[in-house]
N, C-alpha and C positions, 0 to 999 in steps of 0.2 A: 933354318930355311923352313915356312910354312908349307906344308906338304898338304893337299884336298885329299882326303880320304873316300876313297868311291864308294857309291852307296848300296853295293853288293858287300862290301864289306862291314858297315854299318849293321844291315839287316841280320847278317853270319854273327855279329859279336852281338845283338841284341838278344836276337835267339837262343845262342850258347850260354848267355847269360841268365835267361830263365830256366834253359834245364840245368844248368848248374846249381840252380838255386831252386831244384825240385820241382819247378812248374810244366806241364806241357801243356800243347793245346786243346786235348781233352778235357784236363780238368779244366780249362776256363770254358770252353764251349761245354761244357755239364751245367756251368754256372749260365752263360747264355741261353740253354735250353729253358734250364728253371723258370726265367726273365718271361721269355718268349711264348712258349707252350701253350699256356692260359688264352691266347691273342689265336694261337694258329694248331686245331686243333691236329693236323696233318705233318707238324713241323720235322723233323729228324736231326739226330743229331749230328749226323754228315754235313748237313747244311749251315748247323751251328760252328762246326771245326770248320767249314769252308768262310765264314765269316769275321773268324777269329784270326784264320791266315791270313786274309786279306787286311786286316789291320796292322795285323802286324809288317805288313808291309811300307804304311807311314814312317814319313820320317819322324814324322812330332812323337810318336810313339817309341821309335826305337833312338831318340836322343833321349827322352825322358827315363824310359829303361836304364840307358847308360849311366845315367847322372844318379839315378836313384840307387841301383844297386852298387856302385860304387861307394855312395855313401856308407849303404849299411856294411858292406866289406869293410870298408876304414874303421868302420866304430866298431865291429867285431874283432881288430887288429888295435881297438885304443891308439889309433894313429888322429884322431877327429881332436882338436884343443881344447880346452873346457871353457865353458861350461856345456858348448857344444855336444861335447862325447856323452857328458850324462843325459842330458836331453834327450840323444839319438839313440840312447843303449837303452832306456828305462821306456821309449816311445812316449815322452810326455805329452797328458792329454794338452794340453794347451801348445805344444808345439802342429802349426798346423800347415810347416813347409812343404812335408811330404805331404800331404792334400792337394796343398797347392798348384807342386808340380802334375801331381796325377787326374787333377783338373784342368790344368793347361792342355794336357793331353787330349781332352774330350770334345771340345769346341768347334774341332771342325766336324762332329758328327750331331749338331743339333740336337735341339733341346731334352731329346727323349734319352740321347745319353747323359746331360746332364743330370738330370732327375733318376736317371739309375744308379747313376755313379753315386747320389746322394744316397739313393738307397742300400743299394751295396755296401757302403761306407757304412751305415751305421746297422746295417742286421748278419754285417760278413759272412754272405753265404756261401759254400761250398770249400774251396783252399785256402780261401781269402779268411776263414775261421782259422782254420790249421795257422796262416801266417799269421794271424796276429797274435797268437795265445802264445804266451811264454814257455810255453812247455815243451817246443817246437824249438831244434839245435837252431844257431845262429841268428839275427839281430835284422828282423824284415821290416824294420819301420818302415820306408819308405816301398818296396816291393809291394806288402798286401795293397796300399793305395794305387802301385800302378796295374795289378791283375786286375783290381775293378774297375779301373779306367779302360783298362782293355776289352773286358766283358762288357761297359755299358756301351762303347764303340762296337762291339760287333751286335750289340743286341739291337741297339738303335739300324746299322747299316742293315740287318736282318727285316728291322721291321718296314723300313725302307723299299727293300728288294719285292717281301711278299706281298705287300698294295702294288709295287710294279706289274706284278702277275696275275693279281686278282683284277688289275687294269687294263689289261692284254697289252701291253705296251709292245710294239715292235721291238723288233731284235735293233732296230738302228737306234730308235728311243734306248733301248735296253746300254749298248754299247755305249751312249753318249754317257748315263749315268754313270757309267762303269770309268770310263774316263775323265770326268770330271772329279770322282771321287779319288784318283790318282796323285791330284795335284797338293800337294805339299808332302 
C-alpha cells in the first residue's frame, strides 16, 4: 500500500540527514555570507542562517538531500553495483549525476543561484571544501553538490529579499513574495 509521506516529515529526515553528515546551517549560511557580503555591506549572518532555513524548507531541496545522501550512504556500505560503486566512491570527475541533481535543486531560485552554484561548484568554498577532499571520513560525492545548491538558493533568495528592502516594498508586497516563494 502506497503510503504519502507528510512533508513535516520530509523536512525532519532532510535536516537530520545533513547533521548526520556533519553539516549545519551555519556552516552553509558562513558560505552564504561570503557570496553575499561583497553586494551588502550591512548584511549579518543571522540573515544568512534565516535564508538558509527557509530553503531548506523546499521540497526540491529536501527530495534532492534524500536521494543524494542516500546515495553516498550506499557506496559507503559497497551496496551501489558496479561500475556504479566505483564511480560513486572515487567521485569521478566525469561522473556529473550528482551535479545534476544539485542543479535541479536550484531552478526555482533564478538565475543568480544558478551561477553560484557554478561557482561554488568549482572554487568549493567553506564545508563544501572539507566535503569534497578525500581526507574527510566517509563518501560526499553527491552531499558537497547539494550544500552548494543550498547556499546558492539562499544567497540568490538573500539577494532577493535585500533589493525588497532597499525598494521599501510593503509588508503585503513583502508577504506575497514570501508566499510565492513557498510554492513547490
Amino acid at each position: 500500500m502506497n503510503r504519502r509521506v507528510h512533508s513535516r516529515d520530509v523536512e525532519a529526515a532532510a535536516r537530520g540527514l545533513l547533521l548526520e553528515r556533519g553539516v549545519t546551517t551555519p556552516d552553509i549560511a558562513e558560505i552564504v555570507y561570503e557570496m553575499q557580503a561583497p553586494f551588502s555591506p550591512g548584511l549579518s549572518l543571522a540573515e544568512c542562517i534565516e535564508s538558509v532555513e527557509a530553503v531548506l524548507t523546499k521540497r526540491e531541496i529536501q527530495h534532492a538531500i534524500l536521494v543524494g545522501v542516500e546515495l553516498d550512504k550506499l557506496a559507503e556500505r559497497k551496496m551501489l553495483s558496479e561500475p556504479l560503486q566505483s564511480i560513486v566512491e572515487s567521485d569521478e570527475g566525469l561522473f556529473g549525476v550528482d551535479e545534476t541533481i544539485a542543479l535541479g535543486a536550484v531552478f526555482g531560485y533564478g538565475s543568480i543561484a544558478v551561477t553560484t552554484f557554478g561557482h561554488l561548484d568549482k572554487y568549493k568554498t567553506g564545508i563544501i571544501r572539507k566535503l569534497d577532499t578525500k581526507t574527510s571520513e566517509g563518501i560526499h560525492t553527491f552531499l558537497d553538490d547539494l550544500v552548494a545548491s543550498i547556499a546558492a538558493n539562499a544567497s540568490s533568495r538573500l539577494a532577493h529579499r535585500l533589493r525588497d528592502r532597499e525598494e521599501n516594498l510593503s509588508p503585503v508586497e513583502l508577504k506575497l513574495h514570501d508566499e510565492e516563494e513557498k510554492i513547490g
